[in-house]
N, C-alpha and C positions, 0 to 999 in steps of 0.2 A: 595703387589703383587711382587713376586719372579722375579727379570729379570734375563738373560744371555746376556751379550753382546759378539758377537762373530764378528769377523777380525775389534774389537775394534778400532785402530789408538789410538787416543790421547783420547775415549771415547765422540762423541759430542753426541747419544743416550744417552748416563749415564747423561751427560749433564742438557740437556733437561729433562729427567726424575725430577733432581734432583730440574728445576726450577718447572714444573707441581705439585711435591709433595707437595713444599712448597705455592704454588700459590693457588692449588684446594684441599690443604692438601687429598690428593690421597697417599698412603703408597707404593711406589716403593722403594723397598728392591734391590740393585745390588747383586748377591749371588758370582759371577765368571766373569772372562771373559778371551778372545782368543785372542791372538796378536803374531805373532813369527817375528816382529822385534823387535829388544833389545834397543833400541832406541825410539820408541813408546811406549814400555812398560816404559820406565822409565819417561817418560811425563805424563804418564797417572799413574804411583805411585806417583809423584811429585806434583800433582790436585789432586787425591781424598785418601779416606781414603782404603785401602784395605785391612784392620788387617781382617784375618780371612776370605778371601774368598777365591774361587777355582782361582788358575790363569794358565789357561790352556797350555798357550806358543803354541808349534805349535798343531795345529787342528789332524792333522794327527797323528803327534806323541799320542798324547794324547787318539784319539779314540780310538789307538791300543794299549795301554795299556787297558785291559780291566778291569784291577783291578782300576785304574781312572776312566777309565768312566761308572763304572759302580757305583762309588759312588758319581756318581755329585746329588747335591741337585735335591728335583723337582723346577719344571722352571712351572712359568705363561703366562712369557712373555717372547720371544727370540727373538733380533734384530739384525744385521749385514749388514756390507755393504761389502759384498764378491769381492775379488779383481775382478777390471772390465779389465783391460790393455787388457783382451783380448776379449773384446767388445767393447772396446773406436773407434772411427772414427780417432783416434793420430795412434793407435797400428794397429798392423797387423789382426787382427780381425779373431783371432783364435779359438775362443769359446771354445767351449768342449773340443776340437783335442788339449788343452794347460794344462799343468800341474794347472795352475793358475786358469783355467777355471771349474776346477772336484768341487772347493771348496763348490761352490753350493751344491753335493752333501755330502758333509761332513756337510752340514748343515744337509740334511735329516737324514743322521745317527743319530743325536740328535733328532730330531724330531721324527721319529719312536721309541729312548727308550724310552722317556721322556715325548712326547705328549703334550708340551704345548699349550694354550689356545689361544695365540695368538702368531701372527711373523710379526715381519714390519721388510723390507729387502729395500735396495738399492743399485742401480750400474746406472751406464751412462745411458743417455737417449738413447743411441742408442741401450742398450740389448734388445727393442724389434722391434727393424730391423736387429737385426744381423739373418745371413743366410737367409733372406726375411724373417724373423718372426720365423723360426724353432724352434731356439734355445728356446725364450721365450714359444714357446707351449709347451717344453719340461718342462721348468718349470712350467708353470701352472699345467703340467698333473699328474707332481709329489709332489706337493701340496694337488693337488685337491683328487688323491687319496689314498693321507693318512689322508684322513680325512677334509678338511678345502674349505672356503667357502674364495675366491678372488679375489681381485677388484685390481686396479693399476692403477698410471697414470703419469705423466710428470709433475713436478713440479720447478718453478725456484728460487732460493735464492730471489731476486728481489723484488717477493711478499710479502718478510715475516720479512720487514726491516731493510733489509740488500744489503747495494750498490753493490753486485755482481752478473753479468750474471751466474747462474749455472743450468743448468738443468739438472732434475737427474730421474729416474724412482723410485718410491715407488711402493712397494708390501704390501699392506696388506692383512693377512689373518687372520680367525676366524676360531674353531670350526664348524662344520656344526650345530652339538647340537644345537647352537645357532641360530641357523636360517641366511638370509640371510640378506644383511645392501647395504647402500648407501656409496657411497666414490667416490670423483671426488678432481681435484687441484680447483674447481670451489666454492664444499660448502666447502673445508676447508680455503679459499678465505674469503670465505662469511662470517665463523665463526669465523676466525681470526680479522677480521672487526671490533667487537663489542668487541675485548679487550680494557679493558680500562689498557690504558699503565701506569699509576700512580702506578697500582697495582700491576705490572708483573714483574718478575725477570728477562728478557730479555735487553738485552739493544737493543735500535732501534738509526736508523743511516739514514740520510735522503740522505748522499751525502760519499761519501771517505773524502772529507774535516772534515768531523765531526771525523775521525778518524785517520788522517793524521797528525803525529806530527811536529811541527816546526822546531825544532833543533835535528838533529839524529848524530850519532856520522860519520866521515868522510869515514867510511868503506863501506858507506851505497848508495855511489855516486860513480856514471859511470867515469870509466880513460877515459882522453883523445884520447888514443888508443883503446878501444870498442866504444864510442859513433856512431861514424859514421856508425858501422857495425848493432847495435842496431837499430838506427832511420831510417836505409836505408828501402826502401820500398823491397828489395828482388833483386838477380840476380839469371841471367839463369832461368830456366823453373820455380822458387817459387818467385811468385812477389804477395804481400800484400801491403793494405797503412797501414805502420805503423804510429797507432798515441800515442803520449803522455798523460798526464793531462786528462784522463777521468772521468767526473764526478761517474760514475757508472763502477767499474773496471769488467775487461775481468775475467773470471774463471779463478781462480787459480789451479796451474798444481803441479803435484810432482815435476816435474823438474826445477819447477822454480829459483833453485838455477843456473841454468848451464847460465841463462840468456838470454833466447831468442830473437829476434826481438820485436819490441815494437807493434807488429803486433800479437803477441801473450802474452805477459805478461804486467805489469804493471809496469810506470814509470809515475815520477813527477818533475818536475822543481820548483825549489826554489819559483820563483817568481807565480807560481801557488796558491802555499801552503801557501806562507806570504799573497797574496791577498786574500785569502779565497774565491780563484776561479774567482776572478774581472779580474784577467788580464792570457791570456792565450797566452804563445809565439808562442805556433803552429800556432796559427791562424794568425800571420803576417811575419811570420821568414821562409825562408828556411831551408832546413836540415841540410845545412851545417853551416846559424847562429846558428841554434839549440845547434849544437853538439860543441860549444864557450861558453854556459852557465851552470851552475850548475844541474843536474840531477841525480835523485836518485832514486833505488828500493823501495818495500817494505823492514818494518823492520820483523821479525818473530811477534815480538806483534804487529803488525798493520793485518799483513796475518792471524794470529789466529784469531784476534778480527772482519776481515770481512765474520769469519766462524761464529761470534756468541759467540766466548771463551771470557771470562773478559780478563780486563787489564793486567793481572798479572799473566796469565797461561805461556807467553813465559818465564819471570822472575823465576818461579817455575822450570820452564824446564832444565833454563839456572844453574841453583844452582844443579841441579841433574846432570850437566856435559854434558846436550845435546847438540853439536853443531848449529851454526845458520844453516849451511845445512843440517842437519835432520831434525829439526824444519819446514824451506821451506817445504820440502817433506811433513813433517805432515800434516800440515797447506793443502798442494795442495788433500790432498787425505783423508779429515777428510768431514763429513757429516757436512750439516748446521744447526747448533744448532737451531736456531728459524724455520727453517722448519719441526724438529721432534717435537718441540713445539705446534706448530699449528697443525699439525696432530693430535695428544697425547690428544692437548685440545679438538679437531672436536670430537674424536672419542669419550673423557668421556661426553663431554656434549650432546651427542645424544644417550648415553647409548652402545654407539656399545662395548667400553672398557669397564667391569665392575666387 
């Protein structure tokens, strides 16, 4: 089966494809794909093999070359997770009226030459509140009538074990030809249940402890001059309780480099990590003891790895010259691997995929 991965990132689709293949031996072939950062693309040539495939660079650029796109392979299967920033509830929630926003349809451009059979698509859970719903009708309407049959719904990393809050909207669609299908976050719930994990090229995570290394190099911990502004709960009109040491960490953001409030991003203290979660300083320290002991971010392989990437995807990244703060970025705006998993597996094993 022929995929296209389009606004790629680090590839966590290709991913997931690549575990499904080997898992339900299902033949997903990656033929191309769409990235026009140059720093995501080199993460994602630094993880997979791409001798000999279309590598699109920017979408736009590409479309309008007609002599490219009109010799792209045929496509089975088209996935992407089209930038959301302007549908996020972070972002100004620009939708369409945003250069960022059209991408969607530079999706349909491919879909009208090429016609593929199926498309799972993702963006923020909020694209189907953005403009009271408008925006999403629009995309159903233009799915729906080039042909394809559409279900969708709100899924959280959480379920698909992996210790992160992430909720994201999935799109899938089929051919009409094929009739219509079932699809909820409920039965791919339901059918992700009965993996048996011995068997799965997934790695499952029951806590950020399972993934939180002990010794990280000293670059990786709060100066004594941001701590306080980190752990602070907020002033003037943006007041949050920021807390530390969460068992199950917060969504990760692009921005996570720049370091936000701990109201927003993810932090850990030594003594969290050494105890394997037994002793938690928050719980008896004020802020200001807090901000006297040792605290630290994520590392880029710890951010990848609670997307679902192996061990050893930042390591690859890092050998190909990518920086730890494009990595962050990546990491914050890369799909969940074990949730296109589960999906991927819902859909073969009920035949909707085939």
């Amino acid at each position: 089966m022929k995929h296209l991965e389009l606004f790629s990132g680090v590839g966590g689709f290709r991913k997931a494809m690549e575990y499904v293949s080997k898992d339900l031996h299902v033949p997903f072939v990656t033929i191309g794909f769409s990235e026009i950062d140059k720093n995501a693309t080199k993460t994602y040539m630094a993880n997979f093999d791409t001798q000999g495939e279309t590598v699109l660079g920017d979408i736009v650029t590409f479309i309008n070359d007609r002599k490219r796109f009109n010799s792209l392979p045929k496509i089975d299967i088209l996935t992407g997770g089209f930038p959301c920033q302007t549908f996020s509830m972070m972002g100004k929630q620009a939708g369409f009226a945003e250069d960022r926003g059209q991408m969607f349809f530079r999706i349909m451009d491919i879909v009208k030459k090429k016609k593929p059979n199926y498309l799972i698509l993702e963006n923020v859970r909020n694209l189907v509140n953005h403009d009271k719903g408008n925006t999403f009708k629009v995309i159903l309407y233009y799915l729906e009538k080039a042909g394809y049959n559409v279900q969708h719904d709100i899924f959280n990393t959480e379920d698909f074990g992996l210790p992160q809050k992430r909720q994201r909207t999935i799109i899938v669609a089929r051919k009409k030809t094929y009739g219509n299908f079932n699809f909820s976050a409920e039965l791919v719930k339901e059918s992700f249940s009965s993996i048996d994990r011995s068997k799965c090229s997934l790695d499952f995570y029951g806590s950020v402890l399972d993934i939180l290394d002990a010794k990280v190099d000293k670059k990786y911990y709060l100066s004594e001059k941001v701590k306080p502004t980190i752990l602070s709960d907020g002033t003037g009109g943006f007041k949050s309780k920021s807390d530390i040491d969460l068992i199950i960490a917060r969504p990760l953001t692009a921005s996570m480099h720049k370091m936000h409030r701990a109201c927003q991003d993810n932090y850990y203290s030594d003594e969290f990590i050494l105890s394997h979660g037994k002793i938690r300083p928050s719980e008896r320290m004020s802020k200001e003891e807090l901000a006297g002991i040792p605290i630290r971010k994520l590392t880029p392989k710890e951010a990848f790895m609670l997307q679902g990437f192996p061990n050893d995807f930042a390591e690859k990244a890092s050998l190909a010259r990518v920086s730890n703060g494009a990595m962050y970025k990546e990491a914050g705006n890369a799909v969940s691997v074990n949730t296109i998993y589960a999906i991927l597996y819902y859909l073969i094993q009920n035949n909707i995929l085939r």
